[in-house]
Structure formats: structure tokens, C-alpha cells
VEXDREN-2710 file (C-alpha; in Angstrom, 1 decimal):
% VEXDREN-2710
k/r/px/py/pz
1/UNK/11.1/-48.0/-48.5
2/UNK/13.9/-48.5/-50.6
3/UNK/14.9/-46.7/-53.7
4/UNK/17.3/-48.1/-56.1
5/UNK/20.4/-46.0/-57.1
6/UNK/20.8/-46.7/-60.3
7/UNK/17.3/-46.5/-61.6
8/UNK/15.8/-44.3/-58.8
9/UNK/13.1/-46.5/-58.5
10/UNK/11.7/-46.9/-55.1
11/UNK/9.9/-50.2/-53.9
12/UNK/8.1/-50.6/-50.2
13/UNK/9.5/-54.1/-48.5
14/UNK/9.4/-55.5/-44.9
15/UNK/12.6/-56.8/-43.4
16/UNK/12.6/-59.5/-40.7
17/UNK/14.3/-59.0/-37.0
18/UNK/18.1/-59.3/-37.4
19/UNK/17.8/-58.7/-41.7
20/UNK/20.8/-56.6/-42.3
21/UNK/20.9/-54.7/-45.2
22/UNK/24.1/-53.5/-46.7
23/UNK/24.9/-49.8/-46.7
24/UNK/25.5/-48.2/-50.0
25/UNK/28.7/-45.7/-50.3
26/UNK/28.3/-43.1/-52.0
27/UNK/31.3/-40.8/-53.1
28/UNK/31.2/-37.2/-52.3
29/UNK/33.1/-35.2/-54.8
30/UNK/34.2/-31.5/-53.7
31/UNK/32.8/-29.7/-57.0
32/UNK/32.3/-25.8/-58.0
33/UNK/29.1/-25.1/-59.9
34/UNK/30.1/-22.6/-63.2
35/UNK/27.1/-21.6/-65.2
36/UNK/24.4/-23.6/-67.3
37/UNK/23.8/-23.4/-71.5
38/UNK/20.2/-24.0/-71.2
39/UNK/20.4/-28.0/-71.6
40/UNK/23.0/-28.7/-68.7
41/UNK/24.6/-27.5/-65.3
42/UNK/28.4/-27.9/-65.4
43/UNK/30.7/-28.1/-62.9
44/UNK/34.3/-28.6/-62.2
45/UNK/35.5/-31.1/-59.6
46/UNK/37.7/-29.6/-57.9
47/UNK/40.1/-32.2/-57.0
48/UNK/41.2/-33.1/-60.6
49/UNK/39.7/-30.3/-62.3
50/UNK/37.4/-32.0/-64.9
51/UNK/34.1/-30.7/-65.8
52/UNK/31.1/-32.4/-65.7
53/UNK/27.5/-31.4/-67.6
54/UNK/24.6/-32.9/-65.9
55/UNK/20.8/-32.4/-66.8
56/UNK/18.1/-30.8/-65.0
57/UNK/16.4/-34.5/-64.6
58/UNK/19.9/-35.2/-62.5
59/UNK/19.6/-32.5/-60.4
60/UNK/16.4/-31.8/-59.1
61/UNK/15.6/-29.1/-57.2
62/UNK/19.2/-28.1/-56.3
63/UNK/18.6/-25.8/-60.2
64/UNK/16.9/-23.6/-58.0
65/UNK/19.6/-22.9/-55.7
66/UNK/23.1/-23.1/-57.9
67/UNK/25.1/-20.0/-58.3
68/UNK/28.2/-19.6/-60.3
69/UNK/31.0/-20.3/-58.1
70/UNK/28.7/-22.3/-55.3
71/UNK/30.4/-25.1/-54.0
72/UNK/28.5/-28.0/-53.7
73/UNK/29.4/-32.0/-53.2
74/UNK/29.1/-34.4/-56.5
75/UNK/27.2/-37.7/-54.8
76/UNK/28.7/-40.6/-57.2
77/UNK/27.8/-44.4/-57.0
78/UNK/30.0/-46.3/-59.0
79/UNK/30.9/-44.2/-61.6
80/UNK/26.7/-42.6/-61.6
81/UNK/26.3/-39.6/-60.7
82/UNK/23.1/-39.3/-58.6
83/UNK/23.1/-35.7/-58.1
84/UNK/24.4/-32.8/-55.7
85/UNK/24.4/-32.1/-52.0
86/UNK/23.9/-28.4/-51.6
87/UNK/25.0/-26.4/-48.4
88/UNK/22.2/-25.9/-46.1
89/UNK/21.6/-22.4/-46.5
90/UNK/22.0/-19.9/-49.7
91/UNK/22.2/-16.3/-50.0
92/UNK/20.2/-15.1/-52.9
93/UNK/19.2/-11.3/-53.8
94/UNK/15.5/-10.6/-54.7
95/UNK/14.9/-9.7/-58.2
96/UNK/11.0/-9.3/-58.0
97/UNK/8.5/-8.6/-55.1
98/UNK/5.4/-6.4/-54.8
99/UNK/6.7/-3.5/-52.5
100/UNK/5.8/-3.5/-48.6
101/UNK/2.8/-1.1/-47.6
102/UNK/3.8/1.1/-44.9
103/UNK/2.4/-0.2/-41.5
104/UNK/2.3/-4.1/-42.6
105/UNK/4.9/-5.2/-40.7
106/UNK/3.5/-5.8/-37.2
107/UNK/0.8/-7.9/-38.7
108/UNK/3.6/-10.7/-39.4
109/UNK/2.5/-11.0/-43.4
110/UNK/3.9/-12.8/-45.9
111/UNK/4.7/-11.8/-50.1
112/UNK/6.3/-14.3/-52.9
113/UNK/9.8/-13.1/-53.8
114/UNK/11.6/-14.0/-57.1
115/UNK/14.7/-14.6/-56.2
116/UNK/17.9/-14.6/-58.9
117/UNK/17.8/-18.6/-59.4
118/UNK/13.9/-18.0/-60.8
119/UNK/12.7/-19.5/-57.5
120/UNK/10.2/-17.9/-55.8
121/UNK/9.5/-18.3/-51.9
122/UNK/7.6/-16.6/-49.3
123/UNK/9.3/-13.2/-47.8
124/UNK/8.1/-11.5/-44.6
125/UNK/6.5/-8.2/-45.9
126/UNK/9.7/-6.0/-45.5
127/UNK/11.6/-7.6/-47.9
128/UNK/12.7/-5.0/-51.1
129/UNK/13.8/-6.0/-54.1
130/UNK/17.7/-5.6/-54.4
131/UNK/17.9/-7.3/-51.0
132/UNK/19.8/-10.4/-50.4
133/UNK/18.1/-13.3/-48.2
134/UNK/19.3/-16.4/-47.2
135/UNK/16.9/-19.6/-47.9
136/UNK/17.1/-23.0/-46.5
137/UNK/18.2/-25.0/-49.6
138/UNK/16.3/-28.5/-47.5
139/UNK/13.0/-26.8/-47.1
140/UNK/13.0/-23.8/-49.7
141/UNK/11.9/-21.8/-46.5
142/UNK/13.2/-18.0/-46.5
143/UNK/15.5/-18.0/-43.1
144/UNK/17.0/-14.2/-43.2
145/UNK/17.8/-10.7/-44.6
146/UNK/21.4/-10.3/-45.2
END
């Protein structure tokens, strides 16, 4: 499968023994994430200091994860900006989960936890509200309490 960078389009095609395909380079811009107005995530490249507003659309999935002040890496392609590469791992506090019942925790359960980005994931049973857990930003899998 290939999956064309400008349009995102992906297409299925065989390649013959010895067919080489040239890479693509992509740009990785150091950039610091700095809040969102309800139409678009900006953030400052931190090289040259130049903010940048991209849209939901852009992003993806990484809305879930962003927190003011996360730095992340800008993937450009001549000049498009594709999207952002998170870090692996987040740390993000619970804002809403049913509570734990006492005695729940050998049974290895699992809750859903809305977390401060609006994502919610699945929290082992002993997970409060207030606390902070860190999430795999690849799989959205809870990882830890912090």
C-alpha cells in the first residue's frame, strides 16, 4: 500500500523484484503545542518561533493527546504539513471515572476514565479521579498511575 502525501490518498500496487521506490523525506520540525480556539491547534516552532494553526482534519488523533506546552515534532513535506509526531507516552490526570468498589481490585477489572484531553480510555479499577496516568499516545492504551 502506498499513500500519497499530498492528498493522503492510499492506492494498493505490486512492485516487481529489484523495483526501487524512492524514499520520501519528511522534515521534522521541533514545535511546542500552546492551546486551541475551537477551529485550530497552534503551535510555535521552536527553531524560528513562528506559529502555526492547523485543523483538527490535520491532526488526527494526536487532539486527544496535546497539552499546552507538549512538545511534539511538525512532519512537513515540501512546505505541507502532514501532521504531528507525538512522544510515545503522555501524562494526563483523570477528570471523570465511576469510583472503585472496595474489594475490586484482585479481580483485575477495568472502568472508562475521562481524561483532561476529553479522551476516554480504559483504567484498571483503582484509578480515582484527580489522578494522573500515563497513556500510550500509539495505542491509546492506559500504561501507568503517576
Amino acid at each position: 500500500k502506498l499513500r500519497n502525501l499530498r492528498t493522503g490518498a492510499v492506492i494498493e500496487r505490486t512492485f516487481n523484484a529489484g523495483e526501487k521506490v524512492p524514499r520520501a523525506h519528511l522534515e521534522r520540525r521541533p514545535s511546542q503545542y500552546l492551546y486551541n480556539d475551537g477551529s485550530s491547534y497552534y503551535f510555535m516552532d521552536m527553531e524560528n518561533f513562528e506559529q502555526l494553526g492547523l485543523g483538527r482534519a490535520e491532526l488526527g488523533d494526536a487532539v486527544n493527546y496535546l497539552k499546552e506546552n507538549m512538545e511534539v515534532f511538525i512532519l512537513d513535506y515540501h512546505g505541507k504539513v502532514l501532521g504531528v509526531e507525538l512522544p510515545n507516552t503522555v501524562e494526563l490526570q483523570v477528570v471523570e471515572t465511576t469510583p472503585g468498589i472496595r474489594g475490586d481490585t484482585a479481580t483485575g477489572g477495568s472502568k472508562p476514565a475521562k481524561l483532561e484531553t476529553g479522551l476516554v480510555v480504559q483504567v484498571p479499577l483503582f484509578v480515582e479521579e484527580g489522578d494522573v496516568i500515563q497513556v500510550d499516545t500509539r495505542t491509546g492504551e492506559y500504561l501507568k498511575r503517576v
